[in-house]
C-alpha positions in Angstrom: -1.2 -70.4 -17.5 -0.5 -67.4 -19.6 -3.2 -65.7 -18.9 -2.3 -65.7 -15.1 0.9 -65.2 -15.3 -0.2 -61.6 -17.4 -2.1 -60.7 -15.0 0.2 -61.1 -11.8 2.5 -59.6 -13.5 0.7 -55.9 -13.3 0.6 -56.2 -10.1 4.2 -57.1 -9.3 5.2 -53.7 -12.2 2.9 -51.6 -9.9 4.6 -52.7 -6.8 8.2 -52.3 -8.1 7.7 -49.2 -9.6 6.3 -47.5 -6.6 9.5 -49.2 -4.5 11.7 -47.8 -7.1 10.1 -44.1 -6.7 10.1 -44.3 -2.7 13.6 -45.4 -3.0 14.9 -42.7 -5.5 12.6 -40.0 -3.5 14.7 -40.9 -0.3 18.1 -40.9 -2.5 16.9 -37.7 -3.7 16.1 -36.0 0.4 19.5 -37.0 1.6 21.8 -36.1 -1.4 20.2 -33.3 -3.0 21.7 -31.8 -6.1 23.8 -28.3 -5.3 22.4 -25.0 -6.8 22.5 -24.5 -10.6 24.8 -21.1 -11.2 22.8 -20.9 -14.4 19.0 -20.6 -12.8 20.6 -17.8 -10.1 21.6 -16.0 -13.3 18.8 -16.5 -15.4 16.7 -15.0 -12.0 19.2 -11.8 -11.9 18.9 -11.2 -16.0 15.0 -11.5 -15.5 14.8 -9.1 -12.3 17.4 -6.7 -14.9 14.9 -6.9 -17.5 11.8 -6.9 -15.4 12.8 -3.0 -13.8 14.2 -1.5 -16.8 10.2 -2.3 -18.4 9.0 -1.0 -15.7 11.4 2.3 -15.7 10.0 2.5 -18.7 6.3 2.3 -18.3 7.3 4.8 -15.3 8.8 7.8 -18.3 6.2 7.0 -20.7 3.3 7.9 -18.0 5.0 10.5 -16.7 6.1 12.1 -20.1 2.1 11.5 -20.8 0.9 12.9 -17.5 3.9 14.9 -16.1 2.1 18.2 -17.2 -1.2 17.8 -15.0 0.9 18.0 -12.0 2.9 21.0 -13.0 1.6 24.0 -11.0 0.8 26.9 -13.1 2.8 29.8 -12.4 0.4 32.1 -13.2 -2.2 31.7 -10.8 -2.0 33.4 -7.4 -1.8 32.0 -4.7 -4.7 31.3 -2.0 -4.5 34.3 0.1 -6.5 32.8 3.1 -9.2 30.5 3.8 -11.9 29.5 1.0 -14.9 31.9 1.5 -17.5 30.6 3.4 -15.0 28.9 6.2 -15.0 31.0 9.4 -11.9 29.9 11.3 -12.8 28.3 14.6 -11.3 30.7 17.6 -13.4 28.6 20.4 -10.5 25.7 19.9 -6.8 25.8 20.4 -4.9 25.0 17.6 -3.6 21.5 17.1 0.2 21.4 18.1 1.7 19.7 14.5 2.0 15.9 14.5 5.1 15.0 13.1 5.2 13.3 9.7 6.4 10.3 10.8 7.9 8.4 14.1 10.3 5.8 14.1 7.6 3.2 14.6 4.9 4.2 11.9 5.5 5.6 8.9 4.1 8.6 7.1 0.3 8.2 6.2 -0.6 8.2 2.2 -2.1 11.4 0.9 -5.9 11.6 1.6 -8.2 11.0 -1.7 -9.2 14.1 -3.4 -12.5 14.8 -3.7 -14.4 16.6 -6.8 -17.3 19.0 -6.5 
């Protein structure tokens, strides 16, 4: 009789508990616990610490790199076109497209390419 009694009773715990976790589950949907202060804080001290790494990262590559994009200011300056370009006088020139309209914004720099 023991031994049936063990093994109804596995059964009967498996039952229970899943009763128990459908009933706390529904407990848990209808009174849901407010909003920790703590967490919305914890979230605002990571997003602190998060941009002042990356306003970092930004100094150190452009302390590193910042000189490649100065413009010499001894070179002269392109007089006209490249040699080897006749300008086109067959076409009109293109009236200027504004940078940017109120429903699209400004398209990225085009890709430079080496020779």
């Amino acid at each position: 009789m023991g031994d049936v009694l063990l093994a109804l009773s596995i059964p009967v715990l498996v039952f229970g508990g899943g009763i128990y976790a459908a009933c706390d589950c529904w407990w848990r949907r209808r009174h849901p616990a407010p909003p920790s202060p703590y967490t919305h804080r914890a979230a605002r001290l990571a997003e602190q610490e998060m941009l002042l790494l990356a306003e970092e990262i930004v100094d150190d590559a452009y302390a590193a790199l910042g000189p490649l994009y100065d413009a010499p200011s001894d070179a002269p300056a392109p007089a006209g076109p490249p040699s080897g370009l006749s300008p086109r006088s067959s076409r009109s020139p293109r009236p200027p497209s504004p940078a940017s309209t109120p429903d699209r914004a400004p398209s990225p720099p085009a890709a430079v390419r080496k020779p």
